[in-house]
C-alpha positions as a printed NumPy array, in Angstrom:
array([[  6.472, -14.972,  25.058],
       [ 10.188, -14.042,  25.309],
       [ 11.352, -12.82 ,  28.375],
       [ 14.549, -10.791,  28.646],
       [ 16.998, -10.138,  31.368],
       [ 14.945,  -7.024,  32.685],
       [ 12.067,  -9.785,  33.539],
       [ 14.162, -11.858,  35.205],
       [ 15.666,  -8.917,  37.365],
       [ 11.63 ,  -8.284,  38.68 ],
       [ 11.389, -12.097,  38.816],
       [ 14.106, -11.955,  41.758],
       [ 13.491,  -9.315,  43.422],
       [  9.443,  -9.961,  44.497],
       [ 10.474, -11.552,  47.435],
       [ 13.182,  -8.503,  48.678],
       [ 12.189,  -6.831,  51.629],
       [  9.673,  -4.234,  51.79 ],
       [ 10.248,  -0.487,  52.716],
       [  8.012,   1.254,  55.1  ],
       [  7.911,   4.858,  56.126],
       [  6.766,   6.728,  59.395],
       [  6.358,   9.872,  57.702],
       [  3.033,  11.712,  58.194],
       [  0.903,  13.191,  55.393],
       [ -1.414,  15.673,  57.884],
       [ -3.489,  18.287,  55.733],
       [ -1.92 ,  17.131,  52.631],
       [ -5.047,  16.251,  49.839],
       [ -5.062,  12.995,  48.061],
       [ -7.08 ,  12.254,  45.182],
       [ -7.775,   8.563,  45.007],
       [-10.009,   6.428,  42.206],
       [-10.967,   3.461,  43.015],
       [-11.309,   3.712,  46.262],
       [-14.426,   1.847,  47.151],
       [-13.021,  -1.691,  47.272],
       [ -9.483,  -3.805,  46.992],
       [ -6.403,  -2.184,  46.59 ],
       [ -7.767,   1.496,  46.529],
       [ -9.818,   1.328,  49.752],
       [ -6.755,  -0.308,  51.521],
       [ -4.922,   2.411,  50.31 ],
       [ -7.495,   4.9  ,  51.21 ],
       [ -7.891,   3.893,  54.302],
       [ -4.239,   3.243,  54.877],
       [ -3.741,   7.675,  53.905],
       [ -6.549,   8.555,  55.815],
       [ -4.756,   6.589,  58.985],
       [ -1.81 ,   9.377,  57.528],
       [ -3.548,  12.103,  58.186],
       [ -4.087,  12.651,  54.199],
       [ -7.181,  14.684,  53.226],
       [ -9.392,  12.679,  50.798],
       [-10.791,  12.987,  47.694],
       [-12.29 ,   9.815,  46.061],
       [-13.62 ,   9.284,  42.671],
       [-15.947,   6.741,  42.455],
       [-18.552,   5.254,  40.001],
       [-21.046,   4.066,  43.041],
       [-22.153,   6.868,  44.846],
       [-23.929,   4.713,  47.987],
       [-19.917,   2.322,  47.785],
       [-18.417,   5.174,  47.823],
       [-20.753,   7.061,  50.911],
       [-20.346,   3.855,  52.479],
       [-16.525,   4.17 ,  52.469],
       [-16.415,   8.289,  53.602],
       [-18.754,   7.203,  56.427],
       [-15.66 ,   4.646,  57.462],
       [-12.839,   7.05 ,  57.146],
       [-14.592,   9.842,  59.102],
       [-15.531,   7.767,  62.063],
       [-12.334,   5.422,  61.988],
       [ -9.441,   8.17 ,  61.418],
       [-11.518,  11.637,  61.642],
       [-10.572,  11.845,  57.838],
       [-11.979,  15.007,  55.595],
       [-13.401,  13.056,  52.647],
       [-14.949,  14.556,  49.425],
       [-16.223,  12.373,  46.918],
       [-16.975,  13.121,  43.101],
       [-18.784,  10.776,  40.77 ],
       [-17.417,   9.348,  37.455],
       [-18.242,   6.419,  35.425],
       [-14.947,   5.704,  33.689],
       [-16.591,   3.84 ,  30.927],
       [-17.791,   7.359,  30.057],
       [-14.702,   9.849,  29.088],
       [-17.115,  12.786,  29.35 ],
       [-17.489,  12.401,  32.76 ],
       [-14.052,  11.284,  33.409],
       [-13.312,  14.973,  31.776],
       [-16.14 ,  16.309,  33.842],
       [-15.181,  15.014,  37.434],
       [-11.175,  15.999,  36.47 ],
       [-12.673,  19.793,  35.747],
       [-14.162,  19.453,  38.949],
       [-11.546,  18.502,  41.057],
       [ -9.278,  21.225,  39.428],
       [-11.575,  24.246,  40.149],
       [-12.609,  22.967,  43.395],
       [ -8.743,  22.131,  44.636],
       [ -6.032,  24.354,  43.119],
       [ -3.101,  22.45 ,  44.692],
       [ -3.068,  18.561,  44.97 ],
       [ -0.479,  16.593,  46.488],
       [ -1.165,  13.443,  45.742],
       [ -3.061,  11.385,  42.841],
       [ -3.754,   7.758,  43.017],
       [ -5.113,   6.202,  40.011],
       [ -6.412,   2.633,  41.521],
       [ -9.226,   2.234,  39.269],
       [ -9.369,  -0.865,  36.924],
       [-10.797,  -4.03 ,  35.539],
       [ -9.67 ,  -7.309,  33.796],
       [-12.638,  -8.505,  31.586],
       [-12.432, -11.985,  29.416],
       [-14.427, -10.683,  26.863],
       [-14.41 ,  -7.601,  23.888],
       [-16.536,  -5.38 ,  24.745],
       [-16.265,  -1.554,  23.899],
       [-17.295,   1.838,  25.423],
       [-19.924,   4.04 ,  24.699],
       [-16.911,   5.747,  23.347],
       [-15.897,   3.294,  21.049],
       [-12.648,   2.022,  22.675],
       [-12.133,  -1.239,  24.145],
       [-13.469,  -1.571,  27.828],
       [-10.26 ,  -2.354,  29.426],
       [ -8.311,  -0.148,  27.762],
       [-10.162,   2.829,  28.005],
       [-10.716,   1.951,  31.894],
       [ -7.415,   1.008,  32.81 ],
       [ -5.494,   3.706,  31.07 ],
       [ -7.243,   5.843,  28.678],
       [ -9.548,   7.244,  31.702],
       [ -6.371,   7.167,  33.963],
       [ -4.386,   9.32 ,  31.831],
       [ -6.741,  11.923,  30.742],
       [ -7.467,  12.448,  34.605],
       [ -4.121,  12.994,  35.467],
       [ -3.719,  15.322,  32.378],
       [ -6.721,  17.272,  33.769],
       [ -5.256,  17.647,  36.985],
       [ -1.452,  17.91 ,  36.319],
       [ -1.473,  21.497,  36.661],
       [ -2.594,  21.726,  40.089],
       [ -0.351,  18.754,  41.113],
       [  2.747,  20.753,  39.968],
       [  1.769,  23.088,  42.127],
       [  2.28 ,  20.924,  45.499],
       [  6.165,  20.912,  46.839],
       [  6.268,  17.653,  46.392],
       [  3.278,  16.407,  44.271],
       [  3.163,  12.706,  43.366],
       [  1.175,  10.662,  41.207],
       [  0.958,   6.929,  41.61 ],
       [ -0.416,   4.687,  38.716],
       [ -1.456,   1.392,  40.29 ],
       [ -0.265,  -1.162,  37.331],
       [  0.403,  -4.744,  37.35 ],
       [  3.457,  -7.149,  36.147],
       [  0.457,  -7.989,  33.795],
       [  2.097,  -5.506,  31.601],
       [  4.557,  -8.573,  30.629],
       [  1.612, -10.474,  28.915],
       [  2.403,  -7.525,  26.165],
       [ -0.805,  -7.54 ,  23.906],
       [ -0.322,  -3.55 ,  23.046],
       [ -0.818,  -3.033,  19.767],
       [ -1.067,   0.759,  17.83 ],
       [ -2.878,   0.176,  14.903],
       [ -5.151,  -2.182,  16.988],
       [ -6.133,  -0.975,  20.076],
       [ -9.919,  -1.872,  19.628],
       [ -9.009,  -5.815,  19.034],
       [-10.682,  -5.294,  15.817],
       [ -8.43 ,  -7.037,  13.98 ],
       [ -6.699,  -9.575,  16.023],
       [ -9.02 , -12.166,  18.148],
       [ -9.075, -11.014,  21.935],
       [ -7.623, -12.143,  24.993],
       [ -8.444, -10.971,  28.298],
       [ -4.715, -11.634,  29.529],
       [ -3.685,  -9.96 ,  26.606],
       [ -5.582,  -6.776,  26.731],
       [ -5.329,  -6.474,  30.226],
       [ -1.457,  -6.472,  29.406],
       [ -1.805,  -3.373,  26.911],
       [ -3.908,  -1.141,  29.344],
       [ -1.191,  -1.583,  31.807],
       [  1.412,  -1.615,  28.852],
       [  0.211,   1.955,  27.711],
       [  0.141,   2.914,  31.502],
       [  3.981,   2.469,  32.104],
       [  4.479,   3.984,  28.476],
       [  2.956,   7.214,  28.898],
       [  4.023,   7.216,  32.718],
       [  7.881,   8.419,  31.151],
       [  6.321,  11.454,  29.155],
       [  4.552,  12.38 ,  31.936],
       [  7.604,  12.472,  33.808],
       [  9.554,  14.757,  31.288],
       [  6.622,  17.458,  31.616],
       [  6.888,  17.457,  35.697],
       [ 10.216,  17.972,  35.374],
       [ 11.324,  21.215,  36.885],
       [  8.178,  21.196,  38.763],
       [  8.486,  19.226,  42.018],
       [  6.477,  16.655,  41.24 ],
       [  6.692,  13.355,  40.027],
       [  4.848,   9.947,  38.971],
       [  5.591,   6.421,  38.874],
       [  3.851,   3.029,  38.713],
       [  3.694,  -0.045,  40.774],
       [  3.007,  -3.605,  41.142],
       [  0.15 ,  -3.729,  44.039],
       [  1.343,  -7.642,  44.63 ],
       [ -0.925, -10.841,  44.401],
       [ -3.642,  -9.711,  46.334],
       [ -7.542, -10.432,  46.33 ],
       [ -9.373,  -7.572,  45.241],
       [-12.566,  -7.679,  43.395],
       [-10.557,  -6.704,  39.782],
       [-12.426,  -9.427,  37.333],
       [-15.682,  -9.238,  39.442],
       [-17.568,  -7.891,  36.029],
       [-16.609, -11.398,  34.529],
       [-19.113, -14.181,  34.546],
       [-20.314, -16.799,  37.976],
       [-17.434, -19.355,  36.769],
       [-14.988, -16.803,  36.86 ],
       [-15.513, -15.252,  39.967],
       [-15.971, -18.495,  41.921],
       [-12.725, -19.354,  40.595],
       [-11.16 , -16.153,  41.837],
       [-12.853, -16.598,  44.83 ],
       [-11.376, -20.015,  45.554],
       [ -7.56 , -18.287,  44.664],
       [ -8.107, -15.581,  46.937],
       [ -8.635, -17.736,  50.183],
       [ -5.886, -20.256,  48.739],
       [ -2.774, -18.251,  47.183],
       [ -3.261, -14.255,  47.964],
       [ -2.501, -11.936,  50.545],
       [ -4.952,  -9.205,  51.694],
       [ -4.862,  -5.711,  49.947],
       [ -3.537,  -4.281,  53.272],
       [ -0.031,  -4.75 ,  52.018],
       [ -0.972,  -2.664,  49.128],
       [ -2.33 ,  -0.039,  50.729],
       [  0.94 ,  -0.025,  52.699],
       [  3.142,  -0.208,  49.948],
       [  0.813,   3.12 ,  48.294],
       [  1.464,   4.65 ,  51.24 ],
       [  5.296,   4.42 ,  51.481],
       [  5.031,   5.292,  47.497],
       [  3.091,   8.809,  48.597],
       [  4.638,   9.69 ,  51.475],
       [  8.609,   8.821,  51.994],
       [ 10.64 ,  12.032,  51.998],
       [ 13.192,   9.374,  50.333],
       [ 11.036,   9.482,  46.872],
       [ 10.598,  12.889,  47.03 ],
       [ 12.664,  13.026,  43.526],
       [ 12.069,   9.581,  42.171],
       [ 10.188,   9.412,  39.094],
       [  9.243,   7.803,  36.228],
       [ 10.138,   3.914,  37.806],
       [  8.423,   0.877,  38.146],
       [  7.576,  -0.412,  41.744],
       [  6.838,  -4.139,  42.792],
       [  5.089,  -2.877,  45.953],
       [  7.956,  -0.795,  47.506],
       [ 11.076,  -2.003,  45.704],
       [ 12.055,  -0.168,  42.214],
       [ 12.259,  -3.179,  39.877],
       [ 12.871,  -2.839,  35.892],
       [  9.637,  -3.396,  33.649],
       [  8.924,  -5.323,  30.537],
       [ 12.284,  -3.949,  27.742],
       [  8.735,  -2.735,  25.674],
       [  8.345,  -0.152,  28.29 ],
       [ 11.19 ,   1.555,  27.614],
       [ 10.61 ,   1.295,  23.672],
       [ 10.592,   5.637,  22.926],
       [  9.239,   4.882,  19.712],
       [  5.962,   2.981,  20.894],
       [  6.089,   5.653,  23.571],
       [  5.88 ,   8.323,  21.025],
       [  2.942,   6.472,  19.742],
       [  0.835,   5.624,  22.18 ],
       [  1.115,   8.99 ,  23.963],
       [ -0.264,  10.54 ,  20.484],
       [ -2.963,   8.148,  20.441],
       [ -3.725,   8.492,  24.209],
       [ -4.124,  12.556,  23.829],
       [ -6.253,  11.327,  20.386],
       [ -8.528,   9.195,  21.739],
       [ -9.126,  11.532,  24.975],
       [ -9.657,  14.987,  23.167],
       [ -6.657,  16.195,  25.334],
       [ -3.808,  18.41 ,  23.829],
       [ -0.433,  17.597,  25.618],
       [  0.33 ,  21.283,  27.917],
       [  1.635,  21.494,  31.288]])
């Protein structure tokens, strides 16, 4: 793959020195997906530590119990918790309904939730796993929600991605792998692809609003991302996390300084490795890919785009 001078920008600056905020988030409510292992229950806990009232969306109900039960007796958190399969865009469009009627101003939205699998396989939906998972289920909750997040002073929505975005793999006229023989790296690559993509639009319709959304890098951590993979994989992974990455506690700082600084309270629309605003893959800012995956993201979701 050809890399370009934006890649070896984000190449450089991995290793620059990570911001950190003291800023409180008392009584304001976070929505959070994902939140029952890795990177989203570092973060989760990391808000609740904040003073941030809690909302998790979770596909396990007893995980997810398990994880409320935590954040009440650790940090006194109020925690709410709504069930959603995202394999399953009905209920992804029936827990975002719920969340809007239930919680007419949100201040922040964390979409954590994701997977990396090493084999096609497609949704009751009839979309690829990992794309539907990673972004399609992503995007159509934070178009459900939008709304009430422009309502918030200072609303933010965070999209955790992944520099897997540079393995590229996003195709229009192929988003099912139908056509072309699939690879997990690959695929994994347009989820998160389609993720920074739609990320700008969104950006354009907040504008004016107060709120904003961008996307970031959670690091090389070990979270359980790849666990629905076979034994081989996951002993491999297992044998990487205790050699080569870090725990997801620097993630669930880095989500934290991305949700609460007063100095972001304007910046939108970037790309964040951790805490430091790095430039993403030169397809990423493509507008006419952009125009078409955005049409295809409100087609395959049954959304129509209105803020």
């Amino acid at each position: 793959m050809k890399y370009t001078k934006n890649d070896l920008v984000s190449l450089r600056q991995r290793g620059a020195k990570q911001h950190t905020t003291d800023a409180r988030l008392h009584g304001k409510l976070c929505v959070i997906t994902g939140a029952t292992s890795g990177v989203g229950l570092a973060a989760a806990r990391r808000l609740a530590q904040g003073g941030a009232k809690l909302v998790l969306v979770a596909r396990n109900r007893d995980k997810a119990e398990t994880v409320q039960q935590e954040l009440v007796s650790a940090y006194g958190a109020e925690v709410h918790i709504v069930i959603a399969d995202f394999m399953r865009l009905d209920e992804v469009r029936r827990a975002g309904e719920e969340i809007r009627a239930a919680y007419p101003v949100i201040d922040i939205l964390i979409n954590s939730a994701g997977l990396y699998s090493m084999r096609r396989k497609m949704t009751p939906d009839g979309n690829e796993m990992t794309f539907q998972v990673n972004h399609l289920a992503s995007f159509m909750l934070t178009m459900l929600l939008i709304n009430n997040i422009s309502k918030s002073p200072q609303g933010r929505i965070i999209q955790v991605n992944s520099e897997g975005h540079r393995f590229g793999g996003l195709h229009v006229r192929d988003l099912d792998w139908s056509i072309r023989f699939y690879i997990g790296l690959r695929a994994y690559g347009a989820s998160k692809l389609a993720q920074l993509l739609t990320m700008r639009t969104i950006a354009e319709l907040l504008e004016g609003t107060g709120a904003t959304i961008n996307c970031m890098h959670p690091g090389t951590v070990g979270s359980n991302i790849g666990n629905n993979n076979g034994p081989i994989y996951r002993g491999m992974m297992a044998i990487a996390k205790r050699l080569f990455m870090k725990s997801p506690v620097i993630s669930g700082d880095a989500l934290y300084y991305l949700a609460a600084a007063p100095e972001l309270s304007k910046t939108t629309g970037r790309y964040f490795f951790l805490t430091v605003d790095v430039p993403p893959m030169a397809t990423a800012l493509d507008d006419a890919l952009r125009g078409e995956i955005w049409q295809k993201s409100l087609e395959l979701t049954g959304l129509t785009q209105a803020l």
